[in-house]
N, C-alpha and C positions, 0 to 999 in steps of 0.2 A: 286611679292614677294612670294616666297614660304612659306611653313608651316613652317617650321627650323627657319626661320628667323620672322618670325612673332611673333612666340611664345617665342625666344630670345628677341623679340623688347619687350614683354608682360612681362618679367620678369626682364629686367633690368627698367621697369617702378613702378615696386613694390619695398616698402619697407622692409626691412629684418627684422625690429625692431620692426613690428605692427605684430602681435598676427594672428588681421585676413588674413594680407599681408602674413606672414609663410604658413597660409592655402592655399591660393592663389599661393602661390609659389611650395606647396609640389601639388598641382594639374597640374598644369604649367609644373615640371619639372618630372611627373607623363607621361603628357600627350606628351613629349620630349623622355622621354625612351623608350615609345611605337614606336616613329615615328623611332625613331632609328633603335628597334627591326625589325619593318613591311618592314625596306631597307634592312635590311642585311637579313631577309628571302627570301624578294623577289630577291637579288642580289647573294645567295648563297655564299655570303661571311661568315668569320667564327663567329666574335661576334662583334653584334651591341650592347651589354653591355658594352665590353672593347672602342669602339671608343664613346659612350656616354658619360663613365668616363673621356675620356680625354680630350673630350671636355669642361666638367664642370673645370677641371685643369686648360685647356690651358683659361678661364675665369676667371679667380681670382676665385675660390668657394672649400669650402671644402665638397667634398667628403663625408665624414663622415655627415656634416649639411646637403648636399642634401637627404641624404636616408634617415634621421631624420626625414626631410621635408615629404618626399613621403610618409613613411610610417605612420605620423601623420593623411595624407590627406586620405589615402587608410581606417585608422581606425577611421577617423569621416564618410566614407563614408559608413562604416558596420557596424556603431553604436558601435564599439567595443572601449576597453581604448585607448589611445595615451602615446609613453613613458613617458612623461612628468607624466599622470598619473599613469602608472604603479610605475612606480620611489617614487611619493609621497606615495603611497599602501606601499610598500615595504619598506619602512622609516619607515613610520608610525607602521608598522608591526615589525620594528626590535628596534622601541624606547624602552629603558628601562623603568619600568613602576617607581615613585619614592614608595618608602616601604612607609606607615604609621604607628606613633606610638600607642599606647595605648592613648584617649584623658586624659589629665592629667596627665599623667606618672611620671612630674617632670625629665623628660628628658631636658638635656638644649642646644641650637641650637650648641656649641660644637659636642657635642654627636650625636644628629641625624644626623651633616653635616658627621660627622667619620665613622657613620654607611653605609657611601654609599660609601667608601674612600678602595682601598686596604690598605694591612699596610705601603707599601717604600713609597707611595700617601700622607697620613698621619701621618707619620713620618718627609719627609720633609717640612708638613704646619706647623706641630709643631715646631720643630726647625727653622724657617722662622719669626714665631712668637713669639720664647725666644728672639729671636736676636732684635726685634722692644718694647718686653715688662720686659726685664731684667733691675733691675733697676742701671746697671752699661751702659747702651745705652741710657738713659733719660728713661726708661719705671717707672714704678713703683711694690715696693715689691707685695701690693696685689694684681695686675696687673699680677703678673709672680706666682704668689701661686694658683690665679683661672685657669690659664691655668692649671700649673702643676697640680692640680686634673683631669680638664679635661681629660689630657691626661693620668693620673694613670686610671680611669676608663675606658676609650679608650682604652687603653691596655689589662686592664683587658678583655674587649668582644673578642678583638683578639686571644689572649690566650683561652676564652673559645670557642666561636667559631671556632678555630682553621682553617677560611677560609676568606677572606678578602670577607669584606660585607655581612657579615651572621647577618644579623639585624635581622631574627627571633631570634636565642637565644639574643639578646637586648632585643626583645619587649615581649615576652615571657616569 
């Protein structure tokens, strides 16, 4: 048995769904691209990258997951991140942070949720919510008088802040 097939035998014996078996896979199909490469240099043939790929094709495998794979293996092997973690970084990096109010403010969770809301965003909750708290729907008057403040206030921040989610002039 040669290397090709040995190391095919070695990966179709791994699972794709275990974490450390990914590793073992991005190593495996690591050390399959090399053996590729080391023939078609020694064969002066033109890309043992391109008959690599199409090997992983002509096996059921995506492409895209194997270089995922390799490149995870390559970046546990030089201590460096894996896209996986890159990926979370960069989430984490672009999550919106939520505003805080003044403690006490007498702000009421209408307000603060509208403060994070563009205004067509909170336009439609409001009108979403006359429609379940109108008291011609079964809601009730005072039911639809609390909202309708809310949302005259609501408004009002819109107007002055004149930019959708501009909670500093709110809290401010």
């Amino acid at each position: 048995m040669d290397a090709e097939q040995r190391i095919w035998g070695e990966i179709e014996s791994l699972n794709r769904r275990y974490d450390s078996d990914r590793n073992a896979l991005g190593l495996k199909f690591l050390e399959l691209r090399n053996l590729y490469s080391e023939r078609c240099a020694d064969s002066r043939t033109s890309s043992g990258h391109g008959t690599f790929l199409k090997e992983i094709k002509a096996r059921g495998y995506s492409v895209r997951t194997v270089q995922g794979w390799i490149a995870d293996a390559v970046a546990r092997q030089n201590g460096t991140q894996t896209q996986a973690q890159k990926r979370a970084e960069r989430r984490a990096a672009q999550a919106p942070t939520k505003p805080t109010s003044k403690p006490n403010s007498g702000e009421s969770p209408w307000e603060a949720f509208g403060r994070m809301l563009p205004y067509e965003a909170a336009k439609g909750a409001y009108l979403a919510a006359a429609k379940t708290l109108h008291a011609d729907h079964g809601g009730t008057t005072e039911g639809m008088q609390k909202l309708n403040d809310a949302w005259a206030r609501l408004e009002a921040l819109y107007e002055k802040g004149g930019n959708a989610g501009d909670w500093h002039a709110w809290v401010n």
